[in-house]
C-alpha positions in Angstrom: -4.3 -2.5 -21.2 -5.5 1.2 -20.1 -7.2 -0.5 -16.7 -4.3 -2.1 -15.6 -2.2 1.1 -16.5 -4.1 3.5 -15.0 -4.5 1.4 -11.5 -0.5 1.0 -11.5 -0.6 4.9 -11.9 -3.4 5.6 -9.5 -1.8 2.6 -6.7 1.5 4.3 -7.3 0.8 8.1 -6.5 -1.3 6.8 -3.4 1.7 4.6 -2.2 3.8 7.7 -2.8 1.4 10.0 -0.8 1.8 6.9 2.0 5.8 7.2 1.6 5.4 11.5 2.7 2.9 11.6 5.1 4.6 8.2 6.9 8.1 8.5 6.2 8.7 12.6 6.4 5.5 14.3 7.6 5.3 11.6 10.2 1.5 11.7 10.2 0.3 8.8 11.8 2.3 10.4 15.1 1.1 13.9 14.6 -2.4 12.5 14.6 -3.0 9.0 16.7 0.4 9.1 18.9 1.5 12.6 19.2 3.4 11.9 22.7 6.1 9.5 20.6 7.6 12.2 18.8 8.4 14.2 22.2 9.2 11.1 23.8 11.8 10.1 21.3 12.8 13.6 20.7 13.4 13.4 24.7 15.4 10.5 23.6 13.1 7.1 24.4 14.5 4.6 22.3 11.4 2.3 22.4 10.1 5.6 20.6 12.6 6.4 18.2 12.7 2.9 17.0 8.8 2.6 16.3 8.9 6.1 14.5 12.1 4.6 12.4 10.1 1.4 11.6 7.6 3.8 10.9 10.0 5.8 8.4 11.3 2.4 7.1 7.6 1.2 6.0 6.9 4.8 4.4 10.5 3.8 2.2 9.1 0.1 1.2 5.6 1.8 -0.1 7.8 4.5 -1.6 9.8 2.1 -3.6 6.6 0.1 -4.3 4.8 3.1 -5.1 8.2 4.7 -8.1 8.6 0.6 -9.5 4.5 1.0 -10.6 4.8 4.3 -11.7 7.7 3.4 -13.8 6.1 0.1 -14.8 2.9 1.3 -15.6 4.5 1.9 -19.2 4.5 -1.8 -19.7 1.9 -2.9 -17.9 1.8 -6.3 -19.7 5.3 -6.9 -18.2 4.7 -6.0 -15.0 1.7 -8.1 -14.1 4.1 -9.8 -11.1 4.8 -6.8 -9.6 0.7 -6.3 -9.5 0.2 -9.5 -8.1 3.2 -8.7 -5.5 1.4 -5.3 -4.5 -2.1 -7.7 -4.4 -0.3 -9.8 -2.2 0.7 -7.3 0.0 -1.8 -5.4 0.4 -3.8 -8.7 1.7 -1.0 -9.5 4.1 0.4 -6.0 4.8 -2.5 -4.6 5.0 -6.7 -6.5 5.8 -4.2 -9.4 7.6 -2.2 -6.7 9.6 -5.4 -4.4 10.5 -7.4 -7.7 11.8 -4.3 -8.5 13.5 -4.2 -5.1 14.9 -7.6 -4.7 16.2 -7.3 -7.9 17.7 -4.6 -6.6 20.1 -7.2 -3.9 21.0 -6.4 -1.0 18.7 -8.9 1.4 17.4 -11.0 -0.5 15.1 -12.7 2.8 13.2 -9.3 3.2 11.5 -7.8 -0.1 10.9 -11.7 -1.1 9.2 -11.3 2.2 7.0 -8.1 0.8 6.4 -9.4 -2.6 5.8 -11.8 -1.0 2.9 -8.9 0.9 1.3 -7.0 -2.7 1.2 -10.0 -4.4 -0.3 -10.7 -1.6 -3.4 -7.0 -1.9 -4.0 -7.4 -5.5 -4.0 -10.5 -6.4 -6.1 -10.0 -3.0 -8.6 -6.4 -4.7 -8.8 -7.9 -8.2 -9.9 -10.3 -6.6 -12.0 -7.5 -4.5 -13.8 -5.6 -7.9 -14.7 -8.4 -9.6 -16.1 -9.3 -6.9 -18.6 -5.8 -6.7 -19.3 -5.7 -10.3 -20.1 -9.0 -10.1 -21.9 -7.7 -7.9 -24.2 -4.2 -9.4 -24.7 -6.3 -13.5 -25.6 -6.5 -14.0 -29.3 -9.6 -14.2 -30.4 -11.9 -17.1 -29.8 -9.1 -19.0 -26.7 -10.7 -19.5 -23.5 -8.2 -19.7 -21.1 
């Protein structure tokens, strides 16, 4: 029950640090694209919408990122909500990066990115086993 409750917590603040340094800090165009922000401060509209879509993905992982922090206080109840951040994270995010570096992005940061992904993923999976490990009565093999 404590594995699955502490990645919901730990998942949650990291979503939540994705939510302010995508969503207000604007990060990812301070670092990797700093000409959008002048360009849609000089008011390119092919640049303000990327920085909104931008601002609108930091809001999803900020949602995603409260609902586990909230749910991590029933962690047995909220074992579809793990399984929806799993999920996302394997489309979202590793199907996303190899999309991404397919079109000839920079591949150093979308494979970082794929190995952040794949910990969420597999300490995830791991979480919900031990979870339902310790939840089985004793002696049912499921």
């Amino acid at each position: 029950m404590k594995k699955l409750q502490w990645w919901m917590r730990i998942v949650g603040v990291f979503y939540l640090l994705l939510f302010l340094s995508s969503a207000i800090v604007k990060l990812p165009f301070r670092t990797l694209f700093d000409s959008v922000l002048a360009q849609a401060a000089a008011g390119d509209r092919v640049a303000m919408m990327l920085i909104d879509t931008w601002v609108m993905f930091g809001l999803e992982v900020g949602v995603i990122g409260a609902a586990l922090l909230i749910a991590s206080r029933i962690p047995g109840s909220a074992r579809v909500l793990v399984w929806t951040v799993l999920g996302l994270e394997l489309v979202r995010g590793i199907i996303d990066d190899i999309y991404m570096i397919a079109r000839g992005y920079e591949v150093t940061v979308y494979v970082v990115w794929i190995i952040i992904h794949t910990v969420i993923i597999i300490t995830g999976v791991m979480a919900l086993r031990a979870h339902r490990s310790a939840t089985e009565p004793a002696g049912q093999v499921t």
